[in-house]
C-alpha positions as CSV (number, residue, x, y, z in Angstrom):
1,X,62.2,58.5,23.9
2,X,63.0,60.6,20.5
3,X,61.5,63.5,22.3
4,X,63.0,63.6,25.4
5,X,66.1,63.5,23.5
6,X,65.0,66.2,21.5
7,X,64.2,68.5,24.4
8,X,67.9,67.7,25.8
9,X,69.3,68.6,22.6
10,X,67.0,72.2,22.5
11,X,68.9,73.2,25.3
12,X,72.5,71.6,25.4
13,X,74.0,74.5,24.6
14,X,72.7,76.2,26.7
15,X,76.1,74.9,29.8
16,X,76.3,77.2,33.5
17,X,79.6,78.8,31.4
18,X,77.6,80.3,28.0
19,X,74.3,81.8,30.5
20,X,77.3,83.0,32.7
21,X,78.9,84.7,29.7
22,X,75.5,86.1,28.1
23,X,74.6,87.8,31.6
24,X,78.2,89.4,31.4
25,X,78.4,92.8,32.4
26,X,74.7,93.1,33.4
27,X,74.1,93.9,36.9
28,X,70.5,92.0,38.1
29,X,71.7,92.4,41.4
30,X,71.9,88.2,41.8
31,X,74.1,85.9,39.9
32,X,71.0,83.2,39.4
33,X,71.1,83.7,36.0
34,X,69.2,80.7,34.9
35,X,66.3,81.2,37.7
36,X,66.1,84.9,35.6
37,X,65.9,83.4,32.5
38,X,63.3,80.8,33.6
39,X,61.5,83.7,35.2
40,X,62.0,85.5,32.0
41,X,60.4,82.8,29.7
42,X,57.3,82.0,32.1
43,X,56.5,86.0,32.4
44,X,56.7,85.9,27.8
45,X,54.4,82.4,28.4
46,X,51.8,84.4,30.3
47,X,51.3,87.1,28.3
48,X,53.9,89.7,30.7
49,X,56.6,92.1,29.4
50,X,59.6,90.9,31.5
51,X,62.7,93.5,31.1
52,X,64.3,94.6,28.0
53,X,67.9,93.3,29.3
54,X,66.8,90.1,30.4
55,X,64.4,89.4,26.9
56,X,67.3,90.3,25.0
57,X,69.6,88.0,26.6
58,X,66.5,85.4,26.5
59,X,65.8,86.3,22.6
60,X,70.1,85.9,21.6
61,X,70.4,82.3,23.6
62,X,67.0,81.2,21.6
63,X,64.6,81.0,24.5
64,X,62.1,83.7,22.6
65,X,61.7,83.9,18.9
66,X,63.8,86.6,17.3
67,X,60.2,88.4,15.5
68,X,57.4,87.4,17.6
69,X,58.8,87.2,21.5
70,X,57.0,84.2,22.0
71,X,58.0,81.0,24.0
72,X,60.7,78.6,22.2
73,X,60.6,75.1,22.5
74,X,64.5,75.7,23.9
75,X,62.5,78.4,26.2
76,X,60.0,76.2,27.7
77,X,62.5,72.8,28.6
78,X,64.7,75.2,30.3
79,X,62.1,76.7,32.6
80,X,61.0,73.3,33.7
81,X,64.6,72.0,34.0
82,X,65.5,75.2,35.9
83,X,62.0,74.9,38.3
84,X,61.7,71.1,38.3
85,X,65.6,70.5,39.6
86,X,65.1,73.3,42.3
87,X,61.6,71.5,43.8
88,X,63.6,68.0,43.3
89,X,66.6,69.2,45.6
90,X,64.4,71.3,47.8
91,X,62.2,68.3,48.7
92,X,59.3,68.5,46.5
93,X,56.1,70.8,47.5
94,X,54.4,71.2,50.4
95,X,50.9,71.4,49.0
96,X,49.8,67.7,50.5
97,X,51.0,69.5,54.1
């Protein structure tokens, strides 16, 4: 239980108004912003070199480690929150079709 509220906690500051602000004046020609970070995150996790805009907005909201790049804890809850919600409203997968 400590844990799950830890995870909360690594990313409550992280609201739809402070990702809206961090992506301001950027044009990623879609206002998704969290799916981009999520994206973002998962492309550091598996070794990729996502954009310099979107790693630097990733890097300043704690997502990926100021010296090294790598994967936050922060960085990894919100990829699954952002992924997990989207399959739960969505209607789950359609692998066992």
């Amino acid at each position: 239980m400590k844990q799950v509220i830890a995870q909360k906690q690594a990313i409550a500051h992280l609201t739809p108004e402070a990702i809206k602000q961090a992506f301001e004046g950027t044009n990623f020609g879609r206002t998704d912003f969290d799916v981009i970070l999520a994206e973002t995150v998962l492309e550091r996790a598996a070794g990729y070199s996502p954009g310099h805009r979107a790693t630097s907005i990733a890097t300043r909201l704690g997502l990926l480690g100021d010296k090294t790049g790598n994967v936050t804890k922060a960085g990894h809850k919100l990829a699954f929150e952002v992924f997990y919600s989207r399959r739960k409203r969505v209607g789950g997968s359609d692998a066992s079709k």
